[in-house]
C-alpha positions in Angstrom: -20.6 48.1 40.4 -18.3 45.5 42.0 -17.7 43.3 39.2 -17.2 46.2 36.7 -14.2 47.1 39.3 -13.1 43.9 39.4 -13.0 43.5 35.5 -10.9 46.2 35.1 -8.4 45.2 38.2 -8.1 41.8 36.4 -7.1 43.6 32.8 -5.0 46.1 34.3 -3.5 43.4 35.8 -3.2 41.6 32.6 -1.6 44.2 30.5 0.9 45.0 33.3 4.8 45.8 32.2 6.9 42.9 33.6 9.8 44.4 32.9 12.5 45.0 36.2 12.3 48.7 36.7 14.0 51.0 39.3 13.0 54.5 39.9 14.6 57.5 42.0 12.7 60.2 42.7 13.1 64.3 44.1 16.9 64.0 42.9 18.5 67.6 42.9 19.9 67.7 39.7 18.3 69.7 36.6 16.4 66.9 34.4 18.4 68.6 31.7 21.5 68.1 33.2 20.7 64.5 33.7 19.1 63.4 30.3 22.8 64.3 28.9 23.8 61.2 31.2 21.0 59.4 30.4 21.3 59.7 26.1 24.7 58.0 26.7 23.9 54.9 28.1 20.0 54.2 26.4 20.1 50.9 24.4 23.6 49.6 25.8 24.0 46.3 27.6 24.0 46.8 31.5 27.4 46.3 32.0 28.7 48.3 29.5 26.2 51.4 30.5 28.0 50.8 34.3 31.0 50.9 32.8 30.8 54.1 30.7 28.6 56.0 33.6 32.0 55.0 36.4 34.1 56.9 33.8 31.7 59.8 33.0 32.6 62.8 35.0 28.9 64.1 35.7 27.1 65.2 38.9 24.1 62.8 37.4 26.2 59.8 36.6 26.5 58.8 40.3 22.7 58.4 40.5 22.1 57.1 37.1 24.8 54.2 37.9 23.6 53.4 41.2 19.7 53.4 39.6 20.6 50.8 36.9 22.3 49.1 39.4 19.0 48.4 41.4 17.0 47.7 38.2 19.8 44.9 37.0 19.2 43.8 41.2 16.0 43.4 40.9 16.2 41.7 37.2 18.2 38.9 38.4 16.5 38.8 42.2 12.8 39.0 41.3 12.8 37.7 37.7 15.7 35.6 37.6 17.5 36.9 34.6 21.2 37.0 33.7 22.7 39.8 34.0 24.5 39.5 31.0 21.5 39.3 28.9 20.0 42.7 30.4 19.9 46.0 28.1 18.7 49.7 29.1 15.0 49.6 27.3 13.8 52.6 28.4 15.4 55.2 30.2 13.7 59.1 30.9 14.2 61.7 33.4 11.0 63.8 34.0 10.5 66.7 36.2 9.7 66.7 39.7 9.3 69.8 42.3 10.7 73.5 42.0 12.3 74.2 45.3 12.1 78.4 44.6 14.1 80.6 46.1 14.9 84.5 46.3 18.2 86.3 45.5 18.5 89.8 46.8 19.4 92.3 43.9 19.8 96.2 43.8 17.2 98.5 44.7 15.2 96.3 46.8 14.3 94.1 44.0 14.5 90.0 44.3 15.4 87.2 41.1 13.7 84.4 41.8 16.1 81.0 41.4 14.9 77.3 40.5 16.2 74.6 42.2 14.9 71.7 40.0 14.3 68.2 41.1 14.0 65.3 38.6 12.1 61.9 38.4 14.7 59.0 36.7 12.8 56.0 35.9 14.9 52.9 34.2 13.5 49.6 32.4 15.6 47.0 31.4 14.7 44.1 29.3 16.0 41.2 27.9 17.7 40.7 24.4 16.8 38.3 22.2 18.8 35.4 20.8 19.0 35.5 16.9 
């Protein structure tokens, strides 16, 4: 039993992602809201993604900027890559918790109202020289 766990530690461990990633999780903002942010920077170079999230005048751009900062941190702390040579991979916003809540209408009724949450993961990897 013991080595069959430790095989699969060892290839898990193997086929790890190495990639720098950064992650930000229960933000209240609508995953919707944010994967219009999000669309505009997959696939750029860091600095130009930074660059076009400081001018973008959404609620979700403040978080997106400050989460690819931390990935691009952690790129050049951890791995020791440029920062230059660092491009949004991957770059999704997934659900988290409904925070619901009750709004009072006419005759004693209720509407219930979603506060959504969202789960923004970022990976950045290097590009290749050609």
């Amino acid at each position: 039993m013991a080595t069959r766990s430790k095989m699969k530690t060892a290839k898990r461990l193997a086929e790890k992602d190495t990639r720098p990633t950064a992650c930000a999780k229960y933000i209240r903002i609508s995953p919707t809201k944010v994967r219009v942010v999000i669309d505009t920077v997959r696939g750029k170079m860091v600095n130009e993604a930074l660059a076009m999230l400081k001018a973008t005048p959404k609620a979700a751009s403040t978080v997106v900027y400050k989460l690819i900062a931390s990935a691009t941190a952690n790129a050049e702390h951890n791995s020791n890559l440029a920062r230059e040579s660092l491009y949004v991979a991957e770059i999704f916003a997934d659900g988290g918790p409904i925070l619901k809540r009750v709004n009072p209408v006419s005759k004693g009724r209720a509407y219930r109202i979603n506060k959504r949450t969202s789960h923004i993961t970022v990976i950045l990897d290097t590009k290749e020289e050609k």
